[in-house]
LOMAR-830533 format. One record per residue: residue in one letter; x, y, z of N, C-alpha, C in turn. Coordinates in pm, whole numbers, padded with zeros to 5 digits, always signed. Layout:
<rs>
AXYZXYZXYZ
...
</rs>
This chain:
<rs>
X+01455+25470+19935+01392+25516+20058+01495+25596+20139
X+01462+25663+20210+01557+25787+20283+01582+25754+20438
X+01678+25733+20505+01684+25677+20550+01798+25794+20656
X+01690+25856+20777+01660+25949+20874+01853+25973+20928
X+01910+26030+20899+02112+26035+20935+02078+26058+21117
X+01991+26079+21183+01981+26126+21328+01961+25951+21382
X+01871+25891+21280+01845+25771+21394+01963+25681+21437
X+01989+25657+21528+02110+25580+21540+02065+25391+21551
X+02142+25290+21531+02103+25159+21576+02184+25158+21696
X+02089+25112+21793+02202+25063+21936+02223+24940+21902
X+02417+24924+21968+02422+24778+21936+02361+24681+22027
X+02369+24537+22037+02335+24437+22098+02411+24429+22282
X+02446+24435+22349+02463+24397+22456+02567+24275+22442
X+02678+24322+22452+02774+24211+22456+02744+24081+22533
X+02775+23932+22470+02706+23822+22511+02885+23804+22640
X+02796+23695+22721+02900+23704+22808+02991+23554+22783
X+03086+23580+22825+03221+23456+22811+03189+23389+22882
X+03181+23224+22822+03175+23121+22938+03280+23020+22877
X+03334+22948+22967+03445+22875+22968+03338+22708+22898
X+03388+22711+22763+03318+22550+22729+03384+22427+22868
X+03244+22361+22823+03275+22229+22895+03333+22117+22825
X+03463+22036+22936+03564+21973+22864+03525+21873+22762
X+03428+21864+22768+03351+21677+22686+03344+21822+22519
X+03307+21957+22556+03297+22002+22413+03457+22043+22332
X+03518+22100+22446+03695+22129+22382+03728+22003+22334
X+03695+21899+22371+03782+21761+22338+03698+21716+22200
X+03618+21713+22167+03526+21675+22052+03539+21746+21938
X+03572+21915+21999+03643+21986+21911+03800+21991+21863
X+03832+21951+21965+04010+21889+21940+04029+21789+21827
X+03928+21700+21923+03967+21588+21840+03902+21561+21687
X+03821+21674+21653+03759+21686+21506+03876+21758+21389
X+03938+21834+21508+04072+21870+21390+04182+21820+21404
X+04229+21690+21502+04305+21601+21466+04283+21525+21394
X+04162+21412+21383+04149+21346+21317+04012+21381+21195
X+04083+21401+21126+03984+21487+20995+03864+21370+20923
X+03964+21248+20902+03915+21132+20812+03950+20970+20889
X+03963+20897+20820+03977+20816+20880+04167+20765+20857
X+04218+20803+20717+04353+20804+20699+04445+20891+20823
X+04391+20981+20853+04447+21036+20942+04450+20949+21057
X+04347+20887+21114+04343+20804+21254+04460+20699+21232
X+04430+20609+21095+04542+20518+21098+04714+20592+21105
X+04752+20686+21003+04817+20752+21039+04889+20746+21187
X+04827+20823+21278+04833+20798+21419+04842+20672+21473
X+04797+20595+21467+04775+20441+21539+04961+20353+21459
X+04946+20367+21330+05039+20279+21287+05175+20367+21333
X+05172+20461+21356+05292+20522+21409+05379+20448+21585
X+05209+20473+21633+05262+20459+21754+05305+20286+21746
X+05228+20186+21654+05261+20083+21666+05444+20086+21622
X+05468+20168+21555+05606+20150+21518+05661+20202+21624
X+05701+20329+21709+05756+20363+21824+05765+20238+21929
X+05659+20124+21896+05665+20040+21998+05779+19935+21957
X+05805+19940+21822+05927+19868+21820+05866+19726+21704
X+05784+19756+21656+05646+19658+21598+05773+19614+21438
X+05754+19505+21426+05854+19419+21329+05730+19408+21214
X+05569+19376+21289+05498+19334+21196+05330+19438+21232
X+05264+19489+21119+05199+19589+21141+05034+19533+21075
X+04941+19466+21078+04792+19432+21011+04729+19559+21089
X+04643+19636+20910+04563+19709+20922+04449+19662+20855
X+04336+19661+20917+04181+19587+20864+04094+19696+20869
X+04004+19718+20772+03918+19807+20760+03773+19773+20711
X+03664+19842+20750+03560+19834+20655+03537+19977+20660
X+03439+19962+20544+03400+20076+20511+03430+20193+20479
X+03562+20155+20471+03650+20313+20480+03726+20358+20527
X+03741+20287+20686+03742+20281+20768+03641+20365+20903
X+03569+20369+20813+03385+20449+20902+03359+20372+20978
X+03375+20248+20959+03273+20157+21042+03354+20041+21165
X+03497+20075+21096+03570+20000+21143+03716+20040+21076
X+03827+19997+21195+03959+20054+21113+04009+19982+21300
X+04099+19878+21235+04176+19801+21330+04271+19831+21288
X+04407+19811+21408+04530+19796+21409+04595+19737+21473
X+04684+19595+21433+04741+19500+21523+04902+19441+21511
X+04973+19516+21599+05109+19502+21622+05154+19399+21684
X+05292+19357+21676+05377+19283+21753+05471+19360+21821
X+05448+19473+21886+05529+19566+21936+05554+19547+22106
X+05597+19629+22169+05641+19563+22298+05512+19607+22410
X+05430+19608+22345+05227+19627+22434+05247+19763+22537
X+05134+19746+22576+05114+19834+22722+05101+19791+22853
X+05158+19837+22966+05138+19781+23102+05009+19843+23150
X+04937+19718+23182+04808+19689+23216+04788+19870+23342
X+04917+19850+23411+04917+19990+23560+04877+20128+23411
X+04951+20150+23318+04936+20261+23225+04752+20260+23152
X+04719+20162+23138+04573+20165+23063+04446+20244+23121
X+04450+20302+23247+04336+20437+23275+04401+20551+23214
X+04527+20533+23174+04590+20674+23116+04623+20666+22994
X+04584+20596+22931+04616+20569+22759+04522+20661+22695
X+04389+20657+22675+04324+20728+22651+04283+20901+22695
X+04378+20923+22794+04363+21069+22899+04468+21173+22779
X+04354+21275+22764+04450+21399+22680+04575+21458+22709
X+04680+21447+22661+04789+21533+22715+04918+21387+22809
X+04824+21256+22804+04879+21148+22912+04989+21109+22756
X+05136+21082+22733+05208+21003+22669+05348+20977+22766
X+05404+20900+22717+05541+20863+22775+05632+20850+22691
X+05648+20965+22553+05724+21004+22478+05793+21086+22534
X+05767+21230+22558+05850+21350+22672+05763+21394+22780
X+05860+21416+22869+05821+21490+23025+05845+21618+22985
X+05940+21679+22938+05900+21870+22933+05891+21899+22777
X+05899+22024+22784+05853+22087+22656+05982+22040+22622
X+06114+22084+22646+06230+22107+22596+06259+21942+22562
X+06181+21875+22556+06265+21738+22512+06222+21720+22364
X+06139+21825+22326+06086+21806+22173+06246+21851+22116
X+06276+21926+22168+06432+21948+22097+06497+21831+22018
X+06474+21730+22121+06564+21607+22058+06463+21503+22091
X+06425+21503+22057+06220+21393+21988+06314+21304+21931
X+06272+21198+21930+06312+21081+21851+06240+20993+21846
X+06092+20979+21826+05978+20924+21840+05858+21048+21749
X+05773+20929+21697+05664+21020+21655+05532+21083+21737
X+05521+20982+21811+05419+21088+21867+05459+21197+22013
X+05426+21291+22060+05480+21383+22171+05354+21407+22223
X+05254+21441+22205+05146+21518+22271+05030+21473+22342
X+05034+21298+22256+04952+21272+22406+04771+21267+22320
X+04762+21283+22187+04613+21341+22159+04604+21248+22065
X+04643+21137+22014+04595+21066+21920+04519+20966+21983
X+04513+20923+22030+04427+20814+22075+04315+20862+22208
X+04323+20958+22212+04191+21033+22292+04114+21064+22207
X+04170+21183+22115+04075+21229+22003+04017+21115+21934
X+04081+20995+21902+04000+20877+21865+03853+20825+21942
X+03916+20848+22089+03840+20756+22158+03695+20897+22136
X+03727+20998+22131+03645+21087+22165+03533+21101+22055
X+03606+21001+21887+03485+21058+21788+03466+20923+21727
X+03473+20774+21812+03464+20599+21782+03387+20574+21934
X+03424+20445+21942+03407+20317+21990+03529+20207+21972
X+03642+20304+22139+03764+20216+22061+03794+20123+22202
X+03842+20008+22122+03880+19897+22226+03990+19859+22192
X+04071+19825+22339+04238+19834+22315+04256+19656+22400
X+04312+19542+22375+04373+19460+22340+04486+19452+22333
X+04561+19463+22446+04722+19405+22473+04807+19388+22562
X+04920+19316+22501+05042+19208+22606+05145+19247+22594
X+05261+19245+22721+05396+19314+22727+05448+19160+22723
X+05591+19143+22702+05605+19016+22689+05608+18964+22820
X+05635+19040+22940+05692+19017+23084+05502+18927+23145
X+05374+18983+23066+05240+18940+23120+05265+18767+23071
X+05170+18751+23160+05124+18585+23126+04996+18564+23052
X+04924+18674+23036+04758+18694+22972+04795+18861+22882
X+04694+18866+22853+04645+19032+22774+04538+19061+22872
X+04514+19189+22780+04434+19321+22879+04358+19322+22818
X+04201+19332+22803+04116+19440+22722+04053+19518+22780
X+04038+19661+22711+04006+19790+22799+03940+19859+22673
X+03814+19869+22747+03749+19945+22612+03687+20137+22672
X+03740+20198+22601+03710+20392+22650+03580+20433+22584
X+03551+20569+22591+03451+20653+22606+03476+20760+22632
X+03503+20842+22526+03535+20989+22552+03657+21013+22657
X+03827+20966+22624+03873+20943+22681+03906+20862+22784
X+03777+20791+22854+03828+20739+23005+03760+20604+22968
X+03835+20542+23045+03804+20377+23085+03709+20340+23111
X+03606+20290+23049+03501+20241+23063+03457+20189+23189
X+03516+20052+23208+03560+19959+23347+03667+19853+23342
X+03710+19826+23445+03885+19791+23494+03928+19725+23360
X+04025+19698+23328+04128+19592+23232+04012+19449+23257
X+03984+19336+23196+03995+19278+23224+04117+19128+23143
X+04127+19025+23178+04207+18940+23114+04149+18856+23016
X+04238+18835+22920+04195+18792+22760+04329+18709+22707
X+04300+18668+22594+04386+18561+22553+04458+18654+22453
X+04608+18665+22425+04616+18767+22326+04775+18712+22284
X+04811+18738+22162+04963+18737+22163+05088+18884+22199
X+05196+18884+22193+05255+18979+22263+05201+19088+22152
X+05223+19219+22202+05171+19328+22133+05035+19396+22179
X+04988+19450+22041+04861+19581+22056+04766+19559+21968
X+04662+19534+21979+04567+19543+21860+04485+19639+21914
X+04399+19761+21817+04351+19847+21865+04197+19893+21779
X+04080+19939+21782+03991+19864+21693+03923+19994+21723
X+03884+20051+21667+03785+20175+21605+03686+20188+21574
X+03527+20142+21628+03431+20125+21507+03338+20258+21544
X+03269+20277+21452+03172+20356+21413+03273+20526+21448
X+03360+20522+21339+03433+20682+21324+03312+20759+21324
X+03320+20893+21394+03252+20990+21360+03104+20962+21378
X+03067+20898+21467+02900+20802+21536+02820+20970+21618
X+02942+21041+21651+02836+21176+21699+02893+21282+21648
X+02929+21266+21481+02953+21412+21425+02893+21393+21303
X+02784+21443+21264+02696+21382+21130+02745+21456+21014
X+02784+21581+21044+02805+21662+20947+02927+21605+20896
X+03051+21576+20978+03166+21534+20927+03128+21385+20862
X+03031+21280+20897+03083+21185+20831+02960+21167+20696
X+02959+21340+20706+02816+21274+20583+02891+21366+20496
X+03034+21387+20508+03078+21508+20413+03196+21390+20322
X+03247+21249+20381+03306+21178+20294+03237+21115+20197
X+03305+21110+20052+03216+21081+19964+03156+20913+19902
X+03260+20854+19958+03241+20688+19925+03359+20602+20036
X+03314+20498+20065+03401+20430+20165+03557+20412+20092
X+03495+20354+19944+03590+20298+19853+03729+20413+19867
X+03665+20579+19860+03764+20649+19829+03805+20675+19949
X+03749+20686+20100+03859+20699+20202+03942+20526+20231
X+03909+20452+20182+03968+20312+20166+04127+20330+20103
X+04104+20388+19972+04235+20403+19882+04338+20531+19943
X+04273+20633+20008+04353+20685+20146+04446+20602+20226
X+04357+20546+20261+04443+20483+20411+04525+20343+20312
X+04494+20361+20205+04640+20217+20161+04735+20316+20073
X+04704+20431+20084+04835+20532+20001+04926+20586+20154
X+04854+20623+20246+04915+20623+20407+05008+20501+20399
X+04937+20409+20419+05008+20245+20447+05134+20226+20381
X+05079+20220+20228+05192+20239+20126+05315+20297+20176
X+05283+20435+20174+05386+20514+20227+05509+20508+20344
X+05418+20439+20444+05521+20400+20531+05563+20272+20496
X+05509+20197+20409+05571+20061+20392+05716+20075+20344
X+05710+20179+20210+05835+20213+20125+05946+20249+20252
X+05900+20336+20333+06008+20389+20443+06056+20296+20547
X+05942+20195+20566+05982+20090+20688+05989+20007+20626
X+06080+19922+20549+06055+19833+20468+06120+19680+20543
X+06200+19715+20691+06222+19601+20791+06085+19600+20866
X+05984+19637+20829+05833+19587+20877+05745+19494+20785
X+05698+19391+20843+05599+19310+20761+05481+19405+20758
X+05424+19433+20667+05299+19514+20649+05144+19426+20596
X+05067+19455+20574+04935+19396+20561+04792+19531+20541
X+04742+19514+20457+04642+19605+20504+04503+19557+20375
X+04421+19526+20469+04311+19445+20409+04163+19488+20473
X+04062+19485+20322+03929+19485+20359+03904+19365+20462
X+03818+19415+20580+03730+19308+20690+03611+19236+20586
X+03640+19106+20629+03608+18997+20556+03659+18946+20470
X+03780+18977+20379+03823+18957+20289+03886+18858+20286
X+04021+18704+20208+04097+18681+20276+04179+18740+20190
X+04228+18782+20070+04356+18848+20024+04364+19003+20065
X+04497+18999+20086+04496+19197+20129+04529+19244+20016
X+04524+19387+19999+04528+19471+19908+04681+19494+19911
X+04755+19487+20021+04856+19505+20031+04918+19454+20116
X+05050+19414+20075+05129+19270+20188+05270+19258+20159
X+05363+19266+20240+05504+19289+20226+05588+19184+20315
X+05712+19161+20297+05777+19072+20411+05854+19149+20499
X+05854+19114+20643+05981+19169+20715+06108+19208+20664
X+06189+19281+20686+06355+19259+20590+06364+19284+20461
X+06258+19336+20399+06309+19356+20238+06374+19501+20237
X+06353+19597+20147+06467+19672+20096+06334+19754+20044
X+06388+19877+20043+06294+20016+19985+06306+19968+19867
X+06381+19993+19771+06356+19944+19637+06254+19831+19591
X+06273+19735+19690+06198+19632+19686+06034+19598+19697
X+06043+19702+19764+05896+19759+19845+05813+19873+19707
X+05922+19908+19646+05882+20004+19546+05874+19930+19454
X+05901+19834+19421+05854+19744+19281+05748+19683+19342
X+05715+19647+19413+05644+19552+19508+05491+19624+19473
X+05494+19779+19577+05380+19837+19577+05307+19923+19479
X+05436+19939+19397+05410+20027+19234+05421+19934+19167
X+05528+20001+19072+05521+19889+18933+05681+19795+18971
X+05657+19765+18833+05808+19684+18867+05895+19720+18776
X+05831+19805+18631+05903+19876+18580+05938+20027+18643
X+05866+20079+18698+05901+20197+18772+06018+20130+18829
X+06052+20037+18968+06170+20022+19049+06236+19983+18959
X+06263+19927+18807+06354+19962+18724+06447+20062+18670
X+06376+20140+18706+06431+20313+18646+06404+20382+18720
X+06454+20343+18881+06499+20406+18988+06630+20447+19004
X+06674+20552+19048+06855+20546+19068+06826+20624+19219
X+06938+20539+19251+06956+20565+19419+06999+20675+19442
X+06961+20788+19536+07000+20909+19581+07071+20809+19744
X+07207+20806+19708+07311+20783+19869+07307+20892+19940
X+07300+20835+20085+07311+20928+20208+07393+21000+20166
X+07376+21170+20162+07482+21244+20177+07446+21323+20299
X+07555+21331+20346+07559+21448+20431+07587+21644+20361
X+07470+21744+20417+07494+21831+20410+07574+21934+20463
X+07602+22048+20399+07725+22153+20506+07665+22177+20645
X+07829+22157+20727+07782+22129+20917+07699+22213+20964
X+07655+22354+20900+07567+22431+20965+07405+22377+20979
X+07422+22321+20857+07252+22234+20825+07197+22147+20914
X+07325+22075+20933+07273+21946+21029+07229+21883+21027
X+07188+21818+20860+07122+21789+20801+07153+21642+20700
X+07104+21518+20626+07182+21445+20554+07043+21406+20490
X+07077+21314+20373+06942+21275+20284+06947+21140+20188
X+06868+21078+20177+06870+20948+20091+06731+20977+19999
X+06744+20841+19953+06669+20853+19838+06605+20780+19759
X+06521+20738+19675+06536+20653+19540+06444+20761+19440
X+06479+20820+19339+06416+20860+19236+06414+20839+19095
X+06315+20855+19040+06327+20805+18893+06384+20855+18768
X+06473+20785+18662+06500+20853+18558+06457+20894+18451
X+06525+20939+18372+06457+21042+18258+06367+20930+18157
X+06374+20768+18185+06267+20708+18134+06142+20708+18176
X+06163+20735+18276+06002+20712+18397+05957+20822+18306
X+05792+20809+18281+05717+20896+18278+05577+20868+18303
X+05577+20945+18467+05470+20922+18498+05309+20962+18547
X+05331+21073+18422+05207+21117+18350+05154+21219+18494
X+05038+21246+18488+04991+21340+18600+04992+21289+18736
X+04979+21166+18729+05037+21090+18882+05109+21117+18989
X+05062+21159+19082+05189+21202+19176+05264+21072+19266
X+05380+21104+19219+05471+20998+19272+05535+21071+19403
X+05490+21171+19532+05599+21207+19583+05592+21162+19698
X+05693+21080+19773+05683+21044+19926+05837+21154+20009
X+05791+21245+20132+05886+21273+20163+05877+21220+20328
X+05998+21212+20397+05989+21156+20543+06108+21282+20564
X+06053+21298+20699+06140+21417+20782+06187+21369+20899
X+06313+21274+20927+06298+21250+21072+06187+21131+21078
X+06178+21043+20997+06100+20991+20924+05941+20975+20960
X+05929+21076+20975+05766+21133+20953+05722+21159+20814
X+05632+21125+20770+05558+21136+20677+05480+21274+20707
X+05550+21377+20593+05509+21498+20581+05476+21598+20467
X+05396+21672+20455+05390+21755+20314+05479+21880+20314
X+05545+21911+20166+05639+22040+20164+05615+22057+20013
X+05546+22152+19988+05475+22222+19861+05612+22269+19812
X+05706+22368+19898+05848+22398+19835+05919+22306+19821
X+05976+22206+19892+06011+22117+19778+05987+22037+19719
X+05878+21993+19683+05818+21921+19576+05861+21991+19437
X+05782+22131+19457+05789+22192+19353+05947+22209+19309
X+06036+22226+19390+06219+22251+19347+06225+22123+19295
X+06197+22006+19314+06224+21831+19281+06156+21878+19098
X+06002+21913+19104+05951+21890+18975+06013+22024+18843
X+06064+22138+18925+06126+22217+18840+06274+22122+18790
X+06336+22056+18891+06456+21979+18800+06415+21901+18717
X+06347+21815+18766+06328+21743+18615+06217+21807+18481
X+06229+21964+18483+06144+22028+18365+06259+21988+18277
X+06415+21954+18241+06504+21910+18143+06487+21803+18128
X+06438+21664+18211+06438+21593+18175+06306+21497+18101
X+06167+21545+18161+06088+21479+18123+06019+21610+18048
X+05906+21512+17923+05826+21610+17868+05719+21648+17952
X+05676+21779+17922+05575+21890+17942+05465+21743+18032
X+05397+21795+18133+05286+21773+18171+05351+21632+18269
X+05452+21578+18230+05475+21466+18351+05592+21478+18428
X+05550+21405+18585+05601+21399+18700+05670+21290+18713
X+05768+21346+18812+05843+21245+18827+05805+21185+18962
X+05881+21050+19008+05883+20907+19078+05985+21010+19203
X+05948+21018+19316+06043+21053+19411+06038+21033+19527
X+06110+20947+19668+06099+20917+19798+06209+20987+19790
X+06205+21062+19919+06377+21158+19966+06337+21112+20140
X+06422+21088+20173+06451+21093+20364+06545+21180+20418
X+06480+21291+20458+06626+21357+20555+06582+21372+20717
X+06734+21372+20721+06767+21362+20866+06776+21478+20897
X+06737+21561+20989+06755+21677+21037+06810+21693+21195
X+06871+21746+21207+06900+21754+21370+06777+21787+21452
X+06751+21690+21575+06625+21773+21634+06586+21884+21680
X+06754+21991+21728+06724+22108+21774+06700+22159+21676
X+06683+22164+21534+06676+22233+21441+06535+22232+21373
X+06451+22142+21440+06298+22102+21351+06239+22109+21453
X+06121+22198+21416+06003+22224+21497+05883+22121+21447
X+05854+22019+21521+05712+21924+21477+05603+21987+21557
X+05606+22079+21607+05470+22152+21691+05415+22198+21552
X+05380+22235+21472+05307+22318+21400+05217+22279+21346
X+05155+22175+21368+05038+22139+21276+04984+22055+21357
X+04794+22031+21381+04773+21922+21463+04785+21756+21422
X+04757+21758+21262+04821+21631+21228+04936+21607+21186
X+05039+21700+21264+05192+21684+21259+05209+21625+21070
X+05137+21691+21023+05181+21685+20859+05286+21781+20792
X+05328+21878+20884+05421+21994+20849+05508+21971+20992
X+05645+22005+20929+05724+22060+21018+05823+22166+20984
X+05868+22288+21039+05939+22360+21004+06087+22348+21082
X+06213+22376+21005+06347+22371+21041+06459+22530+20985
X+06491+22503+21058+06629+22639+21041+06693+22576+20901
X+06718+22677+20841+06799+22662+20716+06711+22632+20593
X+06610+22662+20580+06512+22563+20518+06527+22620+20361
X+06554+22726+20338+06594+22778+20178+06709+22677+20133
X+06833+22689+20228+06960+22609+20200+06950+22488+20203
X+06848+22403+20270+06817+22256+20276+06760+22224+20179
X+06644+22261+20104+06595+22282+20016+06724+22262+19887
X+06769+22381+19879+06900+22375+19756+07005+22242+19792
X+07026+22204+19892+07091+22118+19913+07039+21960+19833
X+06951+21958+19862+06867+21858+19793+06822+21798+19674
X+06810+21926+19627+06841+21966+19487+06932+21896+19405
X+07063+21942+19473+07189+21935+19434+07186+21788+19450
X+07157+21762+19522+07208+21605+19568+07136+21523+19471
X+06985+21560+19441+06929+21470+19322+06969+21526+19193
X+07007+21649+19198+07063+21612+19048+07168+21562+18986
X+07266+21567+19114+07371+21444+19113+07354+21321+19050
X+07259+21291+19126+07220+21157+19068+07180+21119+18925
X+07078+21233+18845+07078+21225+18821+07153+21256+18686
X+07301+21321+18686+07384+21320+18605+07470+21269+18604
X+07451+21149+18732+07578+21046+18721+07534+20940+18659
X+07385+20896+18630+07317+20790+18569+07395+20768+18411
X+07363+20855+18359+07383+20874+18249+07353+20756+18131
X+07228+20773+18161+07122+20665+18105+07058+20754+17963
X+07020+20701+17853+06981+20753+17721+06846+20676+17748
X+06757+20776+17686+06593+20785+17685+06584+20637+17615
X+06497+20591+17629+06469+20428+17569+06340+20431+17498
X+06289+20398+17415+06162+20415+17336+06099+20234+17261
X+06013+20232+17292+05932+20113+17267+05954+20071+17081
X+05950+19985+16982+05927+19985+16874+05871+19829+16841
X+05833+19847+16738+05754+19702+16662+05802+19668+16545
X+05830+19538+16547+05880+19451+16498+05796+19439+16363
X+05834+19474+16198+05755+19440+16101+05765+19300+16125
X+05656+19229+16042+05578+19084+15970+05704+19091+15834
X+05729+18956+15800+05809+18957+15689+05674+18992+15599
X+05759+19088+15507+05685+19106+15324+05586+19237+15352
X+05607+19280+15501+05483+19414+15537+05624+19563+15484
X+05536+19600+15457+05653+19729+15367+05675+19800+15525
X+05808+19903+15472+05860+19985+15573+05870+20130+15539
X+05770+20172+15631+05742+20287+15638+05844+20364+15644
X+05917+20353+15719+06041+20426+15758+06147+20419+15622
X+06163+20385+15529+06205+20423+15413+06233+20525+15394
X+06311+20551+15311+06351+20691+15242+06264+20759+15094
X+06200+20840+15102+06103+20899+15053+06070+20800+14884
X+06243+20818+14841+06223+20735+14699+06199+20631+14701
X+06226+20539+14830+06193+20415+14800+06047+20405+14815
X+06011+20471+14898+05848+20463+14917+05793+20477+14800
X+05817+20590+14705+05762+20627+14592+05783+20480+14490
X+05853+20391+14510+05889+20295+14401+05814+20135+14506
X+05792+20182+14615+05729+20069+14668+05591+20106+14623
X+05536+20191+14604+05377+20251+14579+05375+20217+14432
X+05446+20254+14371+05477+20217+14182+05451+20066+14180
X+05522+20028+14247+05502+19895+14218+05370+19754+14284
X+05314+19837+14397+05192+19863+14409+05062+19891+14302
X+05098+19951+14222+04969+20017+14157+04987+19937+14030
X+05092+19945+13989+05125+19833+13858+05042+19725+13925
X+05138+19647+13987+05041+19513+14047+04900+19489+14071
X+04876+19612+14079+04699+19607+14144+04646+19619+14007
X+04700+19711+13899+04636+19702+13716+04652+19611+13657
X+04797+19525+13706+04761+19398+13612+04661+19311+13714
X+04607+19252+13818+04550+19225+13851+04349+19226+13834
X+04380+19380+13792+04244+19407+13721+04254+19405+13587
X+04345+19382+13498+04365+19361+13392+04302+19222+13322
X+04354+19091+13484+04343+18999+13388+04220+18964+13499
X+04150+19024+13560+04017+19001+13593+03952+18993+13495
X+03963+19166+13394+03834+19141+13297+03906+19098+13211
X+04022+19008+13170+04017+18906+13068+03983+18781+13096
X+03924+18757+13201+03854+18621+13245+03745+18630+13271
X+03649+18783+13242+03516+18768+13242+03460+18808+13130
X+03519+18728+12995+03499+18701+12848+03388+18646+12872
X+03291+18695+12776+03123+18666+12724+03082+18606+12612
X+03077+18460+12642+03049+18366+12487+02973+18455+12421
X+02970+18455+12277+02859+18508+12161+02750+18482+12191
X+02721+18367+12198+02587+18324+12238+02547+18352+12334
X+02553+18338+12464+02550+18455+12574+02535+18625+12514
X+02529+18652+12437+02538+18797+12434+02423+18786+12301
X+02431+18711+12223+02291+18684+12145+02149+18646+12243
X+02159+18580+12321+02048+18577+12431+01998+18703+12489
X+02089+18769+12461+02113+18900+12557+01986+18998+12460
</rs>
């Protein structure tokens, strides 16, 4: 069809700018902070650790969809702070921008537990040791429902989540089984267990009484890694020691990774902590799995926790809203540094590949022979098996008479 070059389309009439209302910025905030429900715990068990928390129970149902508690022994909240716990932008980590420089705490911004309150039903439960009672204070889209009132509680925080995602349908009809955001939030857990391993940990289905996962106060990363993996894996661990990197870096690193016995198939084994945040780094993962292309065969990964310390003026944690990335100065050379440092390790091991074998049965032949003997073990085989049929049919001799009947 021909289609007239004179007619013109007028466009539409530009629509006009209106400033959203805050109940919608915050719902939208808080949908890309907290994505799932691993992410919320994430957030919550952090701050329980900033509080100084020795011992950490995480309870869940459903996924934590329906429910996702968290209950510390950390040093609580003052009852005067609880209209501002839940308020966006409200923390008592830093007063200016410039104190992110030297952060020494995980959370800074003030949005984890709003954005919670903003996409649950969360109720907060807790005691400073200086109270004689606890608090409970339950929110609503950030703000305080009504006053604190007093409750029976031990020192600490318990903090309780139910119905994640109750006014976002699309998001919670996009997870695919409880079971699988369940095994999320105990690979989260996990994770910080290996790193905090002077924390008692816990993290259990609601209703259940055994947890899925359970650790003691005071044990030892290694310990925690046989504990929560295997126990042959923390066998054929070798320790990456604190080293310190060149003074420009500012930088130092620990470790435990596995040796050239581990093989652990397509599995990803990688935990990294930055400043000990639990964070993702695609570059070095990948520099970690290119070193060990000498040591393990084709297609398997290796076992690796690394911790570095970075100076704070040197790491930016602004860059991501679930603070899962952070970027730092030097980061090609930190990177190689690291490197270096695990392959140290692993050429000071100097451990020989180990291989499984089985034990013959007395009188079972051996394969592993040398070609002639095989050939004279088979000879003597086949002889044996002819006289055997030899003197079969000389014992199934046929009287005459029998064969006259016949």
């Amino acid at each position: 069809m021909d289609v007239d070059a004179d007619v013109s389309v007028e466009p539409d009439a530009p629509k006009p700018i209106r400033k959203l209302a805050a109940d919608v910025v915050n719902q939208i905030a808080a949908a890309e902070i907290i994505h799932r429900p691993a992410n919320a715990i994430k957030e919550l068990l952090e701050n329980s650790l900033d509080a100084g928390s020795t011992s950490i129970k995480v309870t869940v149902k459903e996924g934590g969809l329906k429910l996702l508690q968290i209950a510390d022994n950390g040093h609580g909240i003052n009852k005067t702070d609880l209209p501002l716990l839940c308020e966006r932008y409200a923390t008592s980590k830093i007063a200016n921008f410039s104190d992110l420089q030297s952060l020494a705490t995980y959370g800074f911004r003030g949005e984890a537990l709003a954005s919670i309150s903003y996409c649950s039903h969360l109720e907060v439960i807790t005691k400073t040791h200086a109270d004689s009672v606890g608090w409970k204070a339950s929110y609503a889209n950030g703000v305080l429902k009504e006053d604190a009132r007093p409750t029976a509680a031990n020192d600490g925080t318990v903090i309780t989540a139910s119905d994640l995602f109750y006014n976002n349908a699309l998001r919670k009809r996009a997870f695919r089984s409880g079971s699988d955001e369940y095994a999320r939030i105990l690979d989260v857990v996990t994770k910080y267990a290996v790193h905090n391993p002077q924390v008692a940990w816990v993290c259990k289905k609601a209703g259940t009484a055994m947890p899925d996962l359970s650790t003691n106060a005071g044990s030892t990363t290694k310990a925690n890694i046989g504990l929560l993996y295997t126990q042959s894996l923390a066998s054929e661990l070798l320790e990456v020691p604190e080293t310190t990197f060149a003074p420009k870096l500012g930088a130092s690193a620990r470790g435990w990774v596995s040796n050239a016995n581990h093989n652990g198939g397509r599995k990803p084994g990688f935990l990294l902590f930055i400043n000990n945040r639990l964070v993702d780094s695609s570059k070095i993962k990948k520099a970690i799995d290119a070193l060990y292309t000498t040591y393990l065969p084709k297609g398997a990964s290796p076992f690796a926790y690394l911790s570095l310390s970075i100076d704070p003026d040197k790491v930016d944690v602004n860059v991501h809203p679930t603070k899962s990335e952070v970027h730092f100065l030097h980061e090609d050379e930190v990177v190689d540094a690291l490197v270096a440092t695990v392959e140290k390790a692993l050429a000071g091991a100097n451990v020989s590949r180990t291989f499984s074998v089985q034990t013959l049965l007395p009188g079972a032949p051996d394969t592993s022979q040398a070609p002639q003997k095989r050939e004279l073990v088979n000879s003597y085989c086949a002889d044996t098996q002819h006289e055997q049929q030899h003197q079969t049919t000389r014992s199934a001799w046929i009287p005459p008479t029998a064969r006259w009947t016949r």
